[in-house]
C-alpha positions in Angstrom: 17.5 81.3 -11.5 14.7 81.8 -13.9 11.1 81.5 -13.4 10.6 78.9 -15.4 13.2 77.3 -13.7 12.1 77.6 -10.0 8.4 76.3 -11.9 10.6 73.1 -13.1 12.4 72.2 -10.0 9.2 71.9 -8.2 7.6 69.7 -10.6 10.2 67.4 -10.6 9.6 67.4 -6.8 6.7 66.4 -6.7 7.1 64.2 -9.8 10.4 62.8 -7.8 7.6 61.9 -4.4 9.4 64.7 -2.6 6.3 66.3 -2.1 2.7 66.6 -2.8 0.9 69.3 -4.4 0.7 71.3 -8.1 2.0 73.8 -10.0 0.6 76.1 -12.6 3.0 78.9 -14.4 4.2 81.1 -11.8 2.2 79.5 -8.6 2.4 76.1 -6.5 0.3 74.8 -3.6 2.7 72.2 -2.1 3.0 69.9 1.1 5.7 67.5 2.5 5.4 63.9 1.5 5.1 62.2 5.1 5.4 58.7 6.0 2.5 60.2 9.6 0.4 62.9 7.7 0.5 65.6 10.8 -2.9 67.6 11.0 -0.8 70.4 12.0 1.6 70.2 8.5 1.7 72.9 6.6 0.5 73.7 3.6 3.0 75.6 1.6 1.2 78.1 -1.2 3.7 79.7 -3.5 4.2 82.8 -6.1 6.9 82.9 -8.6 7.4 86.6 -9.7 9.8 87.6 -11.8 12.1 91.0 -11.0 15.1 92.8 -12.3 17.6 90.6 -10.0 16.3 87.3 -10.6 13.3 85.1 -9.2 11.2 85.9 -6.3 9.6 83.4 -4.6 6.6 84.5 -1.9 5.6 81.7 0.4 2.5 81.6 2.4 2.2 78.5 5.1 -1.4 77.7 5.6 -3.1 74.9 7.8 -5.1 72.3 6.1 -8.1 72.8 4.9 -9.8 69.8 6.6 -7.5 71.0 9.7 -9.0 74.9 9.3 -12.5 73.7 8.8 -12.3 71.7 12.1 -11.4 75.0 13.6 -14.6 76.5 12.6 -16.6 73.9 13.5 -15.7 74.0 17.0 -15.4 78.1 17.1 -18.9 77.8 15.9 -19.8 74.9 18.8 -18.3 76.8 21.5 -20.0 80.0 21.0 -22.9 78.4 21.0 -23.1 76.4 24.5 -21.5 80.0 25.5 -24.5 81.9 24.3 -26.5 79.1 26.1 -24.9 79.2 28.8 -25.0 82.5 29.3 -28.2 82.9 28.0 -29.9 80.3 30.4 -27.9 81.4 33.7 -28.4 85.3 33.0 -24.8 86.2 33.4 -22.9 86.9 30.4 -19.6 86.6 31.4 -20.0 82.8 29.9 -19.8 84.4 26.9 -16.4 85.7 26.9 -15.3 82.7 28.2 -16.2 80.8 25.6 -14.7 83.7 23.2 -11.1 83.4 25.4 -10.7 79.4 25.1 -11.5 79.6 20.9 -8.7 82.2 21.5 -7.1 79.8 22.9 -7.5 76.5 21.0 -6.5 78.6 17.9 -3.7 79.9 19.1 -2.7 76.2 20.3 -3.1 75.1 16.3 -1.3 77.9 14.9 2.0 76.7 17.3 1.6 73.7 16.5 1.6 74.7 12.4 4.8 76.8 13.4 6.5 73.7 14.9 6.4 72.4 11.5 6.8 75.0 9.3 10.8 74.9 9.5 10.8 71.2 7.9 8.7 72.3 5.2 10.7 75.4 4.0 13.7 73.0 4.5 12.3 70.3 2.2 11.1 72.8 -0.1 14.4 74.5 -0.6 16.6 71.4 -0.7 14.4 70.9 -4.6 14.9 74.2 -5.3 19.2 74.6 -4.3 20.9 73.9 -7.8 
């Protein structure tokens, strides 16, 4: 399939309300249309290369950016009280627990993001199947 091709299947998708998102020549920034918006869905960013055996498609799944930006926020709130914490009791071991449970929350957001990724490569590739 051409490149322009691949480009034109996933206007139509989101032209069609299949999904959400935009395309410019040979990259796409797309999202499944959901009846619940998840905060976990992923966003699905895409580049369209050509090469000597067809199209290639590279596909990066991203969270959000309202959902990443949350992530921060807290990251930043919980090193703080940490740093208090173990600033005001004298032991410093507060510190790395605050460091352990951002590991932790962030790790818990990026499963979540993989629970949904599978239903996003699956709506993405049923626009692009001829």
């Amino acid at each position: 399939m051409d490149s322009m091709e691949v480009a034109n299947r996933v206007r139509r998708a989101i032209a069609d309300g299949a999904l959400n998102g935009n395309v410019t020549d040979n990259r796409f920034t797309i999202a499944p249309r959901q009846i619940r918006p998840h905060p976990f869905s992923p966003v699905v960013k895409g580049v369209i290369e050509r090469s000597s055996r067809g199209t290639v498609v590279f596909l990066r799944y991203e969270l959000l950016p309202s959902m990443r930006a949350s992530l921060w926020f807290w990251f930043f709130v919980m090193m703080a009280g940490s740093t208090g914490a173990a600033y005001e009791s004298g032991t410093w071991w507060f510190l790395g627990v605050g460091v352990m449970m951002s590991a932790v929350v962030r790790w818990i957001a990026l499963s979540n993001q993989h629970l949904h990724i599978p239903a996003a490569r699956k709506g993405l590739m049923m626009n692009l199947q001829p």
